[in-house]
C-alpha positions as CSV (number, residue, x, y, z in Angstrom):
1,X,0.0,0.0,0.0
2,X,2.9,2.3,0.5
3,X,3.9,1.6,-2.5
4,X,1.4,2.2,-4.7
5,X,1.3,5.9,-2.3
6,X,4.8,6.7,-3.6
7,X,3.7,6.4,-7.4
8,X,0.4,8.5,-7.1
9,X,2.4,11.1,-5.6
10,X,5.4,10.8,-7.9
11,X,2.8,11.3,-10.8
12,X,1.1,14.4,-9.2
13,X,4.5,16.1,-8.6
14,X,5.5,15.1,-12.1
15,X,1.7,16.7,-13.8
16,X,2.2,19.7,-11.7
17,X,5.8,20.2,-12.8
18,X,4.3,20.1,-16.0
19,X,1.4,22.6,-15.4
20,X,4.4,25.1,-14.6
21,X,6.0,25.2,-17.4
22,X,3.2,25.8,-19.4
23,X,2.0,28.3,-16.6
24,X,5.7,29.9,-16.9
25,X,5.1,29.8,-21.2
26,X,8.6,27.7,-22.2
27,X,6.9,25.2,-23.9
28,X,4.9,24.7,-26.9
29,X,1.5,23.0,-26.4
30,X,0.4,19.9,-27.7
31,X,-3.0,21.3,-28.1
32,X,-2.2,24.5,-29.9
33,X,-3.6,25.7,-33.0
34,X,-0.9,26.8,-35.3
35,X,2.4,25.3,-35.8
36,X,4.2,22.8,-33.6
37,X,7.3,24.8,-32.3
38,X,4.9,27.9,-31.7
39,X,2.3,28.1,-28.8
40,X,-0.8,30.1,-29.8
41,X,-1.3,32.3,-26.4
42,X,-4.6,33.8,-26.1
43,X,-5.9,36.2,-23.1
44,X,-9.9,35.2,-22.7
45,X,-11.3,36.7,-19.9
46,X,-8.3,39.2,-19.0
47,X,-7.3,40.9,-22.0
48,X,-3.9,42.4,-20.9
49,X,-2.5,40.5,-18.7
50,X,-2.3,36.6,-18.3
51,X,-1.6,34.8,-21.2
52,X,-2.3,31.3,-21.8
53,X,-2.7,28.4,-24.2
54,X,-5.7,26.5,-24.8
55,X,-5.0,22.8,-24.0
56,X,-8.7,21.4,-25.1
57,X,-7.4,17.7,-24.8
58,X,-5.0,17.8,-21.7
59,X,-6.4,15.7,-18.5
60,X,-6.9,17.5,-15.5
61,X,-9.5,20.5,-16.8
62,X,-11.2,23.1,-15.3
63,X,-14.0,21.8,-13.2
64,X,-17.4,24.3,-13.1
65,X,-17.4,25.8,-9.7
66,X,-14.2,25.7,-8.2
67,X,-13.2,28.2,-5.3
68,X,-9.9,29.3,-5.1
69,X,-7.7,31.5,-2.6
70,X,-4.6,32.8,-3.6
71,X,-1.8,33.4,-0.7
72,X,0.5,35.8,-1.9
73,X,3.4,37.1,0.0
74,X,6.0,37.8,-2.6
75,X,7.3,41.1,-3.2
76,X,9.2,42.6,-6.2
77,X,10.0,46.0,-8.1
78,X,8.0,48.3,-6.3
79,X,8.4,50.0,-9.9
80,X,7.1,47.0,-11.5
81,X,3.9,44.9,-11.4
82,X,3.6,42.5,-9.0
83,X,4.9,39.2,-10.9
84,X,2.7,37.1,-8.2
85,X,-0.3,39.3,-8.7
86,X,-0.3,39.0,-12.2
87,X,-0.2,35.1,-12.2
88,X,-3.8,35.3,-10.9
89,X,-5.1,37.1,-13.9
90,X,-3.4,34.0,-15.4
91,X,-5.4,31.6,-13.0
92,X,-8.5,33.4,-14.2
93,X,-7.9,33.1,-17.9
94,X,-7.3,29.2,-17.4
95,X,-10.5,28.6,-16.0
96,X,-12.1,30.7,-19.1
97,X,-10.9,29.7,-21.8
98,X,-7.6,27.4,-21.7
99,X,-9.8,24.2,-21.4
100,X,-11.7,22.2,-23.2
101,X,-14.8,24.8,-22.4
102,X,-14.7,27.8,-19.9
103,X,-15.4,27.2,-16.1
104,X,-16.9,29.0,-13.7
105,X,-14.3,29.7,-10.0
106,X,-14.2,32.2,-7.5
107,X,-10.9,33.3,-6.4
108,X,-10.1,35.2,-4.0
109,X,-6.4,37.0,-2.8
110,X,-5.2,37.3,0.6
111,X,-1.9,40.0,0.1
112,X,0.4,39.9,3.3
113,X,3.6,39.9,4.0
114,X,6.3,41.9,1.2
115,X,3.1,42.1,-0.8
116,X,1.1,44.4,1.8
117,X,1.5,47.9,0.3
118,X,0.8,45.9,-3.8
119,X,-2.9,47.8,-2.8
120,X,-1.9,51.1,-1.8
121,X,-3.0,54.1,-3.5
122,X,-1.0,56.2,-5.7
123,X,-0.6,58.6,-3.9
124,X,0.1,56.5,-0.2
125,X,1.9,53.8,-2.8
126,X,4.4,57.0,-4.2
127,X,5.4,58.3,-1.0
128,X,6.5,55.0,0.7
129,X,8.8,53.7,-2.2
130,X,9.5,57.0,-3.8
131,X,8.0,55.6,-7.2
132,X,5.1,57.6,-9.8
133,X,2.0,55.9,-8.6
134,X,1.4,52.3,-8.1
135,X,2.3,49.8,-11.3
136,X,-0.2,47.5,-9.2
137,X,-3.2,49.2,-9.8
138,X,-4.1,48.5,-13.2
139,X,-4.1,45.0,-13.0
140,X,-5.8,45.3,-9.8
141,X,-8.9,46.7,-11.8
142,X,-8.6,44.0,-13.9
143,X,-9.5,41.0,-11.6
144,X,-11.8,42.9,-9.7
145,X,-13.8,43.5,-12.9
146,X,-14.3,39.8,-13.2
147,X,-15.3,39.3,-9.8
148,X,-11.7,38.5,-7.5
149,X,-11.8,39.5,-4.3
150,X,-8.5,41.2,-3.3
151,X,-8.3,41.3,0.9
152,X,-5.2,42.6,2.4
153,X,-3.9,41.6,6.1
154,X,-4.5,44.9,7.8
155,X,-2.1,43.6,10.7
156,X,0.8,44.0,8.2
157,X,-0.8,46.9,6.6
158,X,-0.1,48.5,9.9
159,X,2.8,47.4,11.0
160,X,4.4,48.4,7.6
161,X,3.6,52.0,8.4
162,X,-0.1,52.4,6.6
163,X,-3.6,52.7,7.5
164,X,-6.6,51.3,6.2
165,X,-7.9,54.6,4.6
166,X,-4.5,54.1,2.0
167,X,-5.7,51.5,0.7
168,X,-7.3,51.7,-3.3
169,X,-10.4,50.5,-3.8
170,X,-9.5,47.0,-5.5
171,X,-8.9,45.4,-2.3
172,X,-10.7,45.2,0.9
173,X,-8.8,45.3,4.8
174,X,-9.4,41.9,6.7
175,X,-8.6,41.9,10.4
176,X,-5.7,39.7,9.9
177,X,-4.7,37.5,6.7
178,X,-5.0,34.2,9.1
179,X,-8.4,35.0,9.9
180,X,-9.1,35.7,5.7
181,X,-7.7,32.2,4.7
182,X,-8.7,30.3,7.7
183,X,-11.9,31.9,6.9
184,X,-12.1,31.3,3.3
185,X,-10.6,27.9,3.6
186,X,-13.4,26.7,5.7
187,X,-16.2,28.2,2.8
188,X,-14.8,25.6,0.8
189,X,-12.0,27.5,-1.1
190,X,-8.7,25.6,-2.0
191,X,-5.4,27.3,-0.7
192,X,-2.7,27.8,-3.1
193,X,0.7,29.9,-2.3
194,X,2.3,32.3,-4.4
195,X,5.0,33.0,-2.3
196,X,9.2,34.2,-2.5
């Protein structure tokens, strides 16, 4: 029995291995459209941000009603979109349109950590890393169009020198990010970490 444990597990690693480098776009798709040394990348939900390839007859599709929450903790370029924040936009074009058909999934995002201030506005954003507004922003408005919820930890929104009246509009402040995914894992929603 432990045995046939090890392979199961050996195959899931191996698919999900697999799943990043498509997710990371280094490798042409066996499903694609055009030519077979060129990937056909299409944006279906989230027009600017996201891209993906349509994998139609790849096991393992989008399933109707999945819940998601996104941890996210990395940080980056505070002149530069966050790398981890745009990944979502690509979790939300998988489930439209890289399938066989599109899917319906909530996801949420619970931002803490070196990702705290991602939601700041401009102006707050500008005056803490001495940047021209907040390259987060945009993409922000993005997902929430399409129904993500954004929360951010407001015990690290604090204790990295902001208040709750800085943050923009894309995200809301929960009480603490353990209560959000402790929360949000108990309404059902599957935990995934984007983190350093």
């Amino acid at each position: 029995m432990k045995y046939q444990s090890a392979v199961v597990v050996l195959v899931v690693i191996s698919g999900a291995i697999g799943l990043g480098v498509v997710f990371g776009q280094t490798s042409p798709s066996i499903d694609q459209t055009t030519s077979a040394d060129e990937p056909q990348y299409i944006n279906p939900r989230i027009h600017d941000y996201g891209k993906v390839v349509k994998l139609a007859k790849a096991t393992q599709q989008p399933r109707n009603g999945s819940k998601i929450v996104i941890d996210i903790t990395k940080g980056g370029d505070p002149d530069k979109l966050n790398s981890a924040i745009e990944k979502v936009c690509r979790f939300v074009n998988i489930y439209a349109g890289a399938g066989m058909e599109p899917a319906k999934v909530d996801i949420a995002v619970v931002l803490h950590g070196d990702t705290t201030l991602a939601v700041l506005k401009d102006d707050a954003y500008s005056s803490q890393f001495k940047t021209e507004g907040n390259p987060n922003l945009k993409c922000l408005s993005e997902l929430q169009k399409v129904g993500v919820k954004v929360y951010v930890c407001g015990q690290s929104l604090i204790g990295k020198g902001a208040k709750p009246s800085d943050v923009s509009e894309q995200a809301e402040v929960a009480v603490s990010a353990l209560t959000a995914l402790v929360n949000l894992q108990s309404d059902g929603y599957a935990y995934i970490p984007l983190g350093k």
